[in-house]
PDB file with SEQRES, HELIX, SHEET and CRYST1 records, atoms N, CA, C and O in Angstrom:
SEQRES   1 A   34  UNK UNK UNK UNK UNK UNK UNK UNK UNK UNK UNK UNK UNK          
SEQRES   2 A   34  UNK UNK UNK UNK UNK UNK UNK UNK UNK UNK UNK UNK UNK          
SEQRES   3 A   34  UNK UNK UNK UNK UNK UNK UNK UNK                              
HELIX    1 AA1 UNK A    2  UNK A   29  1                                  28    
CRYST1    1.000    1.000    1.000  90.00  90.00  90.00 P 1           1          
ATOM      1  N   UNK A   1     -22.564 -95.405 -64.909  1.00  0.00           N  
ATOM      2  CA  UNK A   1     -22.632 -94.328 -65.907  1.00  0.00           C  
ATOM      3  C   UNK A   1     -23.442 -94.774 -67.111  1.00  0.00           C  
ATOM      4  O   UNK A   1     -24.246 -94.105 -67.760  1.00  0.00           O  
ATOM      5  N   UNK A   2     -23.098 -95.942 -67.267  1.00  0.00           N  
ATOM      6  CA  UNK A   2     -23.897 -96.309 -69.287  1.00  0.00           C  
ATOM      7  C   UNK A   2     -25.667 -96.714 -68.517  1.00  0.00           C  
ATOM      8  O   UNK A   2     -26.726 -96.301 -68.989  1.00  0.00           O  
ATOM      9  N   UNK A   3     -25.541 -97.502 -67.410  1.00  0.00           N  
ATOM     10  CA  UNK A   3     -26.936 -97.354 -67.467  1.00  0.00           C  
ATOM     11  C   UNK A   3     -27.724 -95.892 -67.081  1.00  0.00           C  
ATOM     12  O   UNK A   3     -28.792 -95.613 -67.626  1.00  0.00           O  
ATOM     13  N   UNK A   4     -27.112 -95.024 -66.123  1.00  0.00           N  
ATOM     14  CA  UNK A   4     -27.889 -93.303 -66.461  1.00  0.00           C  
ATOM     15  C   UNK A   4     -28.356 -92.941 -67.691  1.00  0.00           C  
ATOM     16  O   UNK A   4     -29.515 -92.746 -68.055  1.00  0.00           O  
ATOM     17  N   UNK A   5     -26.926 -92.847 -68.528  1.00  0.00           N  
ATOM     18  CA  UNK A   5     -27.102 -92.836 -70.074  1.00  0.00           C  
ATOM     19  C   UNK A   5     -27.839 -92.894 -70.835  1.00  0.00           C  
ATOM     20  O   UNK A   5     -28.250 -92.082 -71.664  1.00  0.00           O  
ATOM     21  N   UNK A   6     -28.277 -94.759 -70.410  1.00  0.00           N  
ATOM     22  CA  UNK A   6     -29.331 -94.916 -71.490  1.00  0.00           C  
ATOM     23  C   UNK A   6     -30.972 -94.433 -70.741  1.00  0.00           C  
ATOM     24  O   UNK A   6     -31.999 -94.189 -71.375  1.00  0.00           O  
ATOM     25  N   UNK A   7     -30.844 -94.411 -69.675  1.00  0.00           N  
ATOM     26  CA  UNK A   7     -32.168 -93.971 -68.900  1.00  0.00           C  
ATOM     27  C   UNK A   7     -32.594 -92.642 -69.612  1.00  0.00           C  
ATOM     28  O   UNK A   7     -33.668 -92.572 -70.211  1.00  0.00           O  
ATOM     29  N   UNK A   8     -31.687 -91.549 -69.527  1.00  0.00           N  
ATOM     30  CA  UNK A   8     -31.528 -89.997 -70.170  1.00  0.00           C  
ATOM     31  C   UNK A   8     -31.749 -90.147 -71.280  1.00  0.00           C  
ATOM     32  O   UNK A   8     -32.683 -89.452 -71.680  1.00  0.00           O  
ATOM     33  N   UNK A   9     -31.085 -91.052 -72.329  1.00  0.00           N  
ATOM     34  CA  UNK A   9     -31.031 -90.838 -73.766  1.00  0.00           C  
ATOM     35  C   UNK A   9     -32.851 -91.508 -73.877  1.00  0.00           C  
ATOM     36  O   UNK A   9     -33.745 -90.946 -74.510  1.00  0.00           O  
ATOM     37  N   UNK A  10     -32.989 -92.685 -73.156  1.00  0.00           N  
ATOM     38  CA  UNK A  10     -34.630 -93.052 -73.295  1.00  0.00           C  
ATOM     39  C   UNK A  10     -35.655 -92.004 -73.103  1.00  0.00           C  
ATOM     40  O   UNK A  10     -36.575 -91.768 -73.886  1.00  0.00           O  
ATOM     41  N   UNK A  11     -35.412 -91.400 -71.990  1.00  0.00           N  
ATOM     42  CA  UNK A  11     -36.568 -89.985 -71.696  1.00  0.00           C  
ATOM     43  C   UNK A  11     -36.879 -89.369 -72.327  1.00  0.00           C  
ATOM     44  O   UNK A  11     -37.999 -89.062 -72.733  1.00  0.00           O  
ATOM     45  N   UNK A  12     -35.189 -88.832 -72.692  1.00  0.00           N  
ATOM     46  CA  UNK A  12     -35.443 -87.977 -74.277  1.00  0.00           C  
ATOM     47  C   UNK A  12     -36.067 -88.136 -75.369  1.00  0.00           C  
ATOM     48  O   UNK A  12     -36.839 -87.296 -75.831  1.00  0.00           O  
ATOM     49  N   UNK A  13     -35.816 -89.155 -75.860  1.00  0.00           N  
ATOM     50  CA  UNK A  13     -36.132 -89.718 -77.025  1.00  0.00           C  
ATOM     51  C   UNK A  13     -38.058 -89.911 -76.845  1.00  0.00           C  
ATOM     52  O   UNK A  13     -38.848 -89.709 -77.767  1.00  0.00           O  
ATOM     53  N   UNK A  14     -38.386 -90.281 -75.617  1.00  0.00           N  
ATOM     54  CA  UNK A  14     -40.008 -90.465 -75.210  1.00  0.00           C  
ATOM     55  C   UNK A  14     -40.413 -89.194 -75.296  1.00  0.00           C  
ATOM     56  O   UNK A  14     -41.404 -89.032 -76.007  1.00  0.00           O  
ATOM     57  N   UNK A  15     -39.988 -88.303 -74.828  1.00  0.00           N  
ATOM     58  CA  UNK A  15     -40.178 -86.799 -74.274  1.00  0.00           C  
ATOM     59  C   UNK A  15     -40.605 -85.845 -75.702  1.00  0.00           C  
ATOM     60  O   UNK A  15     -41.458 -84.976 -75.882  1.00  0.00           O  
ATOM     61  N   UNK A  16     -39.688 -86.400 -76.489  1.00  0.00           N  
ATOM     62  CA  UNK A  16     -39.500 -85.523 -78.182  1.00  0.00           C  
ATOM     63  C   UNK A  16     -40.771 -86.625 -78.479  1.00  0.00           C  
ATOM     64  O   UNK A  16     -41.821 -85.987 -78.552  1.00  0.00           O  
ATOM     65  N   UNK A  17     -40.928 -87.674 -78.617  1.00  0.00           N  
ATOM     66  CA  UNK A  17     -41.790 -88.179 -79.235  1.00  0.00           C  
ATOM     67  C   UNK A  17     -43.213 -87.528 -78.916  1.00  0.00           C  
ATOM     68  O   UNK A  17     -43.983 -87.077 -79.764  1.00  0.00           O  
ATOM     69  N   UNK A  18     -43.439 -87.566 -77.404  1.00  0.00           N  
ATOM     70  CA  UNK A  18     -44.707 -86.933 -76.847  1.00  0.00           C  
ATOM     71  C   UNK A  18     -45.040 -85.889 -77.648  1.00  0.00           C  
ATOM     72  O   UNK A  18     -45.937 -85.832 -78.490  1.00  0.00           O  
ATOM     73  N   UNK A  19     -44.065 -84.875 -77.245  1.00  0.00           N  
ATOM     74  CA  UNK A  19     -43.876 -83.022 -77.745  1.00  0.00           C  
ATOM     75  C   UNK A  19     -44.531 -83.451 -79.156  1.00  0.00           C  
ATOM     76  O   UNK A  19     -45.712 -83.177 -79.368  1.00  0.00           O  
ATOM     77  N   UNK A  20     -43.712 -84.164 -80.168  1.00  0.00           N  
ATOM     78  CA  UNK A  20     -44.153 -83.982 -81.058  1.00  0.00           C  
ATOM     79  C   UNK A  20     -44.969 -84.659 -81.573  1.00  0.00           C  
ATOM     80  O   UNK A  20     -44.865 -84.646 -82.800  1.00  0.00           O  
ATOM     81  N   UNK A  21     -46.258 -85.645 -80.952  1.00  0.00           N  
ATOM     82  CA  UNK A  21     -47.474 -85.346 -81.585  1.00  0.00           C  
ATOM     83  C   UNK A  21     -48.379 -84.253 -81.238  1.00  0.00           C  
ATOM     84  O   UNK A  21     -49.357 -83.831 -81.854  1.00  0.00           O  
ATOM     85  N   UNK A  22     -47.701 -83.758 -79.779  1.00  0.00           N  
ATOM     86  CA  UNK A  22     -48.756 -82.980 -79.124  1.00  0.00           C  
ATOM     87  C   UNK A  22     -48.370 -81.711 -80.159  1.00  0.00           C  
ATOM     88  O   UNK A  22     -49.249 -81.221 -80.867  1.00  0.00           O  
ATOM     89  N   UNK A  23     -47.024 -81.233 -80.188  1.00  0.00           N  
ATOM     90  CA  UNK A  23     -46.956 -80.049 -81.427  1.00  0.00           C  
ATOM     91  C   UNK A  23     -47.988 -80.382 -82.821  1.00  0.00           C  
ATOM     92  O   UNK A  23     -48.750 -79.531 -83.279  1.00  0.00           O  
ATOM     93  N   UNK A  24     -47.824 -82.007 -83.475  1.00  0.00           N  
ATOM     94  CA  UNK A  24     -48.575 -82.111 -84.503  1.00  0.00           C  
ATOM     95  C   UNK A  24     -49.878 -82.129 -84.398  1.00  0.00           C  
ATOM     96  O   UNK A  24     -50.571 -81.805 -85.362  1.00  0.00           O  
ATOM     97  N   UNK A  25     -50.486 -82.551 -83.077  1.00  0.00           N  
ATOM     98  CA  UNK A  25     -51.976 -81.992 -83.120  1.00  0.00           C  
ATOM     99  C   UNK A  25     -52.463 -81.079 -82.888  1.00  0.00           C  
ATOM    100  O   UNK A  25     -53.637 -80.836 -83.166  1.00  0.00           O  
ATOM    101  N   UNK A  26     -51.663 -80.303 -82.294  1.00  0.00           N  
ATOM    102  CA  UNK A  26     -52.088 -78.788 -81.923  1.00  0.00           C  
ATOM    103  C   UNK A  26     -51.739 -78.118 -83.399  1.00  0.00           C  
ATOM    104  O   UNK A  26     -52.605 -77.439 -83.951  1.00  0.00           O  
ATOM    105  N   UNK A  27     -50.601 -78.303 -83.947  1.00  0.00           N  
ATOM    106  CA  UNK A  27     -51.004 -77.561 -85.203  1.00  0.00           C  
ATOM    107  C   UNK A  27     -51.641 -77.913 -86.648  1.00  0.00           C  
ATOM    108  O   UNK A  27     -51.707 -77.280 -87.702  1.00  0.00           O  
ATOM    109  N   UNK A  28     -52.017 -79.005 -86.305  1.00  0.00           N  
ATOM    110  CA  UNK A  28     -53.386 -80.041 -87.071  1.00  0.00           C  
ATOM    111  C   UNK A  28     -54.773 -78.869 -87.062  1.00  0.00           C  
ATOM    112  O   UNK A  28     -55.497 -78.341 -87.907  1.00  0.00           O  
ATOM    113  N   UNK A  29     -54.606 -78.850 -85.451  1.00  0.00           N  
ATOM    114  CA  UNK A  29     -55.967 -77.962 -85.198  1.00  0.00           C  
ATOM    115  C   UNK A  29     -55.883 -76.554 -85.141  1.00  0.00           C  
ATOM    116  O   UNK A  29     -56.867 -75.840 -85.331  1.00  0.00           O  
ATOM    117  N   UNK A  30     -54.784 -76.130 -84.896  1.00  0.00           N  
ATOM    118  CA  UNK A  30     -54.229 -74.538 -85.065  1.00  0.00           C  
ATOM    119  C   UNK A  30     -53.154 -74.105 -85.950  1.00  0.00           C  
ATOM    120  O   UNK A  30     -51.969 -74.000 -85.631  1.00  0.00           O  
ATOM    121  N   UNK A  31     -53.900 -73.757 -87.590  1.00  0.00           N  
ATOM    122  CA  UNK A  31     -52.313 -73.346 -88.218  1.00  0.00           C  
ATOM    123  C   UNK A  31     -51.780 -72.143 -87.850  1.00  0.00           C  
ATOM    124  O   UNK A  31     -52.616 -71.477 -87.239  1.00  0.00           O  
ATOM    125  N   UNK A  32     -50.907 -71.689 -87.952  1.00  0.00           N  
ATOM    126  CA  UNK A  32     -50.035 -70.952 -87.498  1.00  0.00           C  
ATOM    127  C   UNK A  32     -50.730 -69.625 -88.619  1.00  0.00           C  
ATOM    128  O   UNK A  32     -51.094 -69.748 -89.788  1.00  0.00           O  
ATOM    129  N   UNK A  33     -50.728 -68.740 -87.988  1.00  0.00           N  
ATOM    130  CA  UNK A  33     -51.186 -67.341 -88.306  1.00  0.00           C  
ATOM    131  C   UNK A  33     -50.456 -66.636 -89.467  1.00  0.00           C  
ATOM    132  O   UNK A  33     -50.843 -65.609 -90.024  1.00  0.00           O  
ATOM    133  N   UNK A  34     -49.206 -67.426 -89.781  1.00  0.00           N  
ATOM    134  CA  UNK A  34     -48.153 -66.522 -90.555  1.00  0.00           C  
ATOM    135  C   UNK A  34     -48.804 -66.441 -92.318  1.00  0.00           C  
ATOM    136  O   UNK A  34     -48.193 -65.800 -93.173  1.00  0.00           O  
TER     137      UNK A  34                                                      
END                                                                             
């Protein structure tokens, strides 16, 4: 169980990191319309 855990909690944590440069460069290069 604790090693799944930390496998899941690692992904995540990689996964959000990815997302959010790819969110920060996409809206680097695209501001938001509002």
């Amino acid at each position: 169980m604790a090693p799944v855990a930390v496998l899941i909690i690692g992904a995540l944590l990689i996964y959000a990191g990815v997302t959010g440069r790819i969110e920060g460069i996409i809206r680097a290069l695209n501001p938001p319309d509002e």
